[in-house]
Structures are given as C-alpha cells and as structure tokens.
Backbone as CSV, one residue per row, in Angstrom:
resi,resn,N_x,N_y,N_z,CA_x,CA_y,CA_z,C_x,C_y,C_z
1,UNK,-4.611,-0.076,-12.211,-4.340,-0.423,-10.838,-5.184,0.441,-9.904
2,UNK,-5.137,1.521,-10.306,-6.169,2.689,-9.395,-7.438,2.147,-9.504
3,UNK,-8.047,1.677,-10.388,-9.180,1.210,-10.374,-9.782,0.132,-9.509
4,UNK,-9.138,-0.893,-9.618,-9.363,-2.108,-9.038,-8.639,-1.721,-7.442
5,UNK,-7.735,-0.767,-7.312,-7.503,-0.448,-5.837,-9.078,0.827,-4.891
6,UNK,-9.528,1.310,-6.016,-10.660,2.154,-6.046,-12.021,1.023,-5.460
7,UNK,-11.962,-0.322,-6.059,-12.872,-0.974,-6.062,-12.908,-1.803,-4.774
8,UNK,-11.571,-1.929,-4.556,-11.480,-2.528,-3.128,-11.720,-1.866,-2.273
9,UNK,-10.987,-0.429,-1.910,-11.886,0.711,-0.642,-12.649,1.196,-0.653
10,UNK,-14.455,0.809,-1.730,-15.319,0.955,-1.978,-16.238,-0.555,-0.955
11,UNK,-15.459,-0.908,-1.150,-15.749,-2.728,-0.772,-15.410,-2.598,0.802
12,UNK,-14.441,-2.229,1.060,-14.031,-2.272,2.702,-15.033,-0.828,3.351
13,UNK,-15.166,0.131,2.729,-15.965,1.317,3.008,-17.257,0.614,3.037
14,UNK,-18.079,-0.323,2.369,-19.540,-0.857,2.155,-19.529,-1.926,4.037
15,UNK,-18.679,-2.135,3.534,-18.152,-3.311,5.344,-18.245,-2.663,6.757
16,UNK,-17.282,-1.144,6.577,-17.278,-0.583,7.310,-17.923,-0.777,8.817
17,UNK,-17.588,-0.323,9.673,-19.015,-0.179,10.846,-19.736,1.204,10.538
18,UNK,-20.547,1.361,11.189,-21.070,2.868,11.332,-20.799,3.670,12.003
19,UNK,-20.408,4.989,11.408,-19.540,5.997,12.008,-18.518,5.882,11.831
20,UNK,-17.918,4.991,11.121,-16.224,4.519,10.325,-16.126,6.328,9.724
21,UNK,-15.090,6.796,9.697,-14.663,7.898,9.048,-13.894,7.520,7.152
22,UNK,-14.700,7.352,6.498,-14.351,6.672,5.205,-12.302,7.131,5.069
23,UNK,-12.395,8.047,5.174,-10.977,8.692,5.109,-9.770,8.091,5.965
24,UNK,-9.890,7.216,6.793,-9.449,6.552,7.499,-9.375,4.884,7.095
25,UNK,-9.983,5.163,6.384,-10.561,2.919,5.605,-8.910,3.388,4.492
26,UNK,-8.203,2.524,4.530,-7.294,2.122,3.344,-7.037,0.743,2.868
27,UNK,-6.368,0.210,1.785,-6.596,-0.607,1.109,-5.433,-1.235,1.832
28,UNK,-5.529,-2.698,2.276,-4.400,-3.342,2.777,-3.003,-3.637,1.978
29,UNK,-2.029,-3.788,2.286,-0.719,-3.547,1.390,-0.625,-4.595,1.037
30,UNK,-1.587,-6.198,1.622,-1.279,-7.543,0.860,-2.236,-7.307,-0.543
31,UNK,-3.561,-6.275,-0.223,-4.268,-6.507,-1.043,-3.400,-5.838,-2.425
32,UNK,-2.786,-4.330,-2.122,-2.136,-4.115,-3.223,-0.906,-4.598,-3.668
33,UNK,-0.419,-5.146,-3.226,0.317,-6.369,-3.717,0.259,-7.166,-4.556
34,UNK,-0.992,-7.684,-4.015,-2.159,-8.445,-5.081,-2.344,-8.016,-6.392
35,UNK,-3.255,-6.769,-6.610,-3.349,-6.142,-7.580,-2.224,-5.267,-8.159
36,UNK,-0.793,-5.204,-7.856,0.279,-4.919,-8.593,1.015,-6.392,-9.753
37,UNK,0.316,-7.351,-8.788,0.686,-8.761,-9.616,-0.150,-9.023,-10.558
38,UNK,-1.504,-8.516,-10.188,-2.397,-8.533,-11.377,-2.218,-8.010,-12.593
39,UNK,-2.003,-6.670,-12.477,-1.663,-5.403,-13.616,-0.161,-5.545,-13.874
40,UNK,0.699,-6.265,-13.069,2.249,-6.424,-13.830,2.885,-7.754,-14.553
41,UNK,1.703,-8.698,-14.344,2.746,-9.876,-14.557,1.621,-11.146,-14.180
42,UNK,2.434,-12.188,-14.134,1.711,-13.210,-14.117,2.743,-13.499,-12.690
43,UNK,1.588,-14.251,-11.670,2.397,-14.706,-10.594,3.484,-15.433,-10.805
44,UNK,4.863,-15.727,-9.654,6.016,-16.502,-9.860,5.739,-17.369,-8.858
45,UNK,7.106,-17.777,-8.488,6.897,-18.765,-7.372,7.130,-18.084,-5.741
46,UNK,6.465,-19.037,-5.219,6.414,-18.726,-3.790,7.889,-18.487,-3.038
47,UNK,8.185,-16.978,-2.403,9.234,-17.163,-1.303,8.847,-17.157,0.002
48,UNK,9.393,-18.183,0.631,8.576,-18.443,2.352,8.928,-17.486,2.993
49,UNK,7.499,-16.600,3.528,7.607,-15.885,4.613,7.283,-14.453,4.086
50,UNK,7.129,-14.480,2.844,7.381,-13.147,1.745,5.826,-13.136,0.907
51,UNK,5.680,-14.204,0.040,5.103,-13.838,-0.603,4.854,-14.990,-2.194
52,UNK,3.689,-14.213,-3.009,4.408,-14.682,-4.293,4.887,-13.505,-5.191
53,UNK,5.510,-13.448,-6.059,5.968,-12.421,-6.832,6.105,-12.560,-8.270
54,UNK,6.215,-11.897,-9.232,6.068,-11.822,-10.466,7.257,-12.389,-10.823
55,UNK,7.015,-13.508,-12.143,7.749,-14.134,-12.986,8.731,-12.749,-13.814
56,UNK,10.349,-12.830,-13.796,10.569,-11.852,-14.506,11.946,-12.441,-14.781
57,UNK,12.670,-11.952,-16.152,13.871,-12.640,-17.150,14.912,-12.029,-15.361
58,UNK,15.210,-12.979,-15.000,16.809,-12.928,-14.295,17.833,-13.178,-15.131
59,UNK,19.151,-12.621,-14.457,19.985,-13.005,-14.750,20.250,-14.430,-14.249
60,UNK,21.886,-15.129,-14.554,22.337,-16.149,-13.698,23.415,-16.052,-12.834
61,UNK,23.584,-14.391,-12.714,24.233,-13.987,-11.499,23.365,-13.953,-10.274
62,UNK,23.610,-14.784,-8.927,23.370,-14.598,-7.834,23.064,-13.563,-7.240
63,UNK,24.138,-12.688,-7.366,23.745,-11.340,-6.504,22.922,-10.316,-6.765
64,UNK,22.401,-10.369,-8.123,21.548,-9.598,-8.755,20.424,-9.752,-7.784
65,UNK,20.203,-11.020,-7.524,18.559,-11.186,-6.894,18.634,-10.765,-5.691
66,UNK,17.623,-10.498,-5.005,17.328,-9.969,-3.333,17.257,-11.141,-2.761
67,UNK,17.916,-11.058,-1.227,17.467,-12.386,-0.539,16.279,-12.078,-0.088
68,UNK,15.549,-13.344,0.400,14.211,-13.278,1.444,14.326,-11.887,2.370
69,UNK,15.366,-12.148,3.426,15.615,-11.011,4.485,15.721,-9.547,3.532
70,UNK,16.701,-9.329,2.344,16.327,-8.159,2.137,14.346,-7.903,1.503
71,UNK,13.900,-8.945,1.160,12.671,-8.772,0.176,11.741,-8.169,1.572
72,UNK,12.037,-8.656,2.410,11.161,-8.752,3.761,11.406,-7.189,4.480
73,UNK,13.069,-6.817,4.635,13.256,-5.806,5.145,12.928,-4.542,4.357
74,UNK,12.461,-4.889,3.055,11.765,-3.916,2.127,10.265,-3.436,2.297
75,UNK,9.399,-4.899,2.737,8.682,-4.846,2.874,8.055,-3.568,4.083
76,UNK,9.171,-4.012,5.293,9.000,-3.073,6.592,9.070,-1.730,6.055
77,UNK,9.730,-1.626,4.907,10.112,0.097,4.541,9.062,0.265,3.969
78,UNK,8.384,-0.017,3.386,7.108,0.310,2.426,5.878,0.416,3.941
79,UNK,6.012,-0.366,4.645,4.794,-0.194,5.629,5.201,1.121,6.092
80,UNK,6.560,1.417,6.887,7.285,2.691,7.728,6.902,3.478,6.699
81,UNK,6.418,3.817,5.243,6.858,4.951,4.482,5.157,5.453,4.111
82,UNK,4.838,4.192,4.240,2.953,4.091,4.021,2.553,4.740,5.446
83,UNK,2.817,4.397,6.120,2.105,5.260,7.824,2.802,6.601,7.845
84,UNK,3.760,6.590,7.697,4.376,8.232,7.551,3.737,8.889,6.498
85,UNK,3.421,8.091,5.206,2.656,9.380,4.378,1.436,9.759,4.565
86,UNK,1.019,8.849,5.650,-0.776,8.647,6.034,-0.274,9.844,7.022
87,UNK,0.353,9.770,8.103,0.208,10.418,9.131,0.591,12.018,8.597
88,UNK,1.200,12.496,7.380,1.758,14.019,6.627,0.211,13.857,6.595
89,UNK,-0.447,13.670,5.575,-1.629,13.554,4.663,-3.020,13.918,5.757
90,UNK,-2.906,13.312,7.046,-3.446,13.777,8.152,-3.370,15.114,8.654
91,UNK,-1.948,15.721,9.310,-1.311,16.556,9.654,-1.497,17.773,9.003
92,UNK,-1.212,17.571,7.338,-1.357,18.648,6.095,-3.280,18.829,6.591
93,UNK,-4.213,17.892,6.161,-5.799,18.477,6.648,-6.310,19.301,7.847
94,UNK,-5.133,18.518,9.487,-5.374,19.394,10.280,-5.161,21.113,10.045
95,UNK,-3.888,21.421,9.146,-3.029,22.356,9.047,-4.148,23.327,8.018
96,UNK,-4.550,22.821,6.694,-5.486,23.620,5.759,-6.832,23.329,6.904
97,UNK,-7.344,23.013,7.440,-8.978,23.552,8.590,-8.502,24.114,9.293
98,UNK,-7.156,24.255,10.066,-6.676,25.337,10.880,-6.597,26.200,10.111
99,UNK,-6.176,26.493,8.889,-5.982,28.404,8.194,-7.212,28.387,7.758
100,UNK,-8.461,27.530,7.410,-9.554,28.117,6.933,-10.339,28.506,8.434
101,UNK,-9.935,28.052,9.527,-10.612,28.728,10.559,-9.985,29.913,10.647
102,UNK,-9.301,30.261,10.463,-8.029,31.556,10.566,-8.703,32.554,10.062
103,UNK,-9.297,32.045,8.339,-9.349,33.009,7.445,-10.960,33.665,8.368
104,UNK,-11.593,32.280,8.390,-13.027,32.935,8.248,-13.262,33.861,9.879
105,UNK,-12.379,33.672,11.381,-12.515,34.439,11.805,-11.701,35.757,11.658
C-alpha cells in the first residue's frame, strides 16, 4: 500500500506548480481509499453518497452493518483526524528548527 501510495505523491509532486513545497502535496483520501481496496479485497457494491467498498463474509444480523450516515460520519472523522495529524506533523518541524536555531546560536 505504501508503495503505490508512494507512487501517487510522486505523480501529484511531477504535476505540481513551481515552487509547490513537495511537503505540503498529499495523497487524496479518495485516492487512498482506492488503493486500500486494491491491496484488501476485491471491490463490493456501491453505497450512495459513500462510496464502493470491499466485498466481505457479513453476518445476517442487521445491526452488525454500519448505516450510510454512520459510514459517512466516519468518513468526516478520518478527514478531522488526517488535518489534525498534518497540522502536529507541521507544528512538531516548526518546534525541532526552532531548538536547532537555539542550539546553533
């Protein structure tokens, strides 16, 4: 999966404009989506508004499965949890070039 996610922000980095800060280019969350269906499974069927998703043994209990609204309100958590780890991951670089300016004056 790293690979083929490697191959895609190699691909959007080649697109780029000029002066794009490569570190800033990330891989879109439909695209890894994509390539989690690739490397897990064989596509399922379509849920409207969601997606497609991987064929997998259910039960024939109802409640086991997620509705649309929860599949969707999952979705929002994965974006909220993806920009929050972007924005640490930012924050943490400002924080290590602030102590290496520290050190070296």
């Amino acid at each position: 999966m790293k690979k083929k996610k490697d191959e895609v922000k190699e691909k959007l980095i080649q697109e780029a404009h000029e002066g794009t800060i490569f570190d800033s280019i990330q891989v879109p969350l439909e695209d890894e989506f994509g390539i989690m269906a690739e490397n897990l499974g064989r596509k399922g069927k379509s849920v409207n508004g969601v997606g497609l998703f991987l064929c997998t043994d259910t039960f024939s209990c109802v409640s086991s499965m997620a509705s649309s609204y929860e599949l969707t309100d999952m979705r929002d958590q994965i974006k909220i949890l993806s920009n929050g780890f972007l924005k640490l991951q930012k924050e943490n670089e400002q924080l290590i070039a602030l102590l290496d300016n520290e050190t070296l004056a």
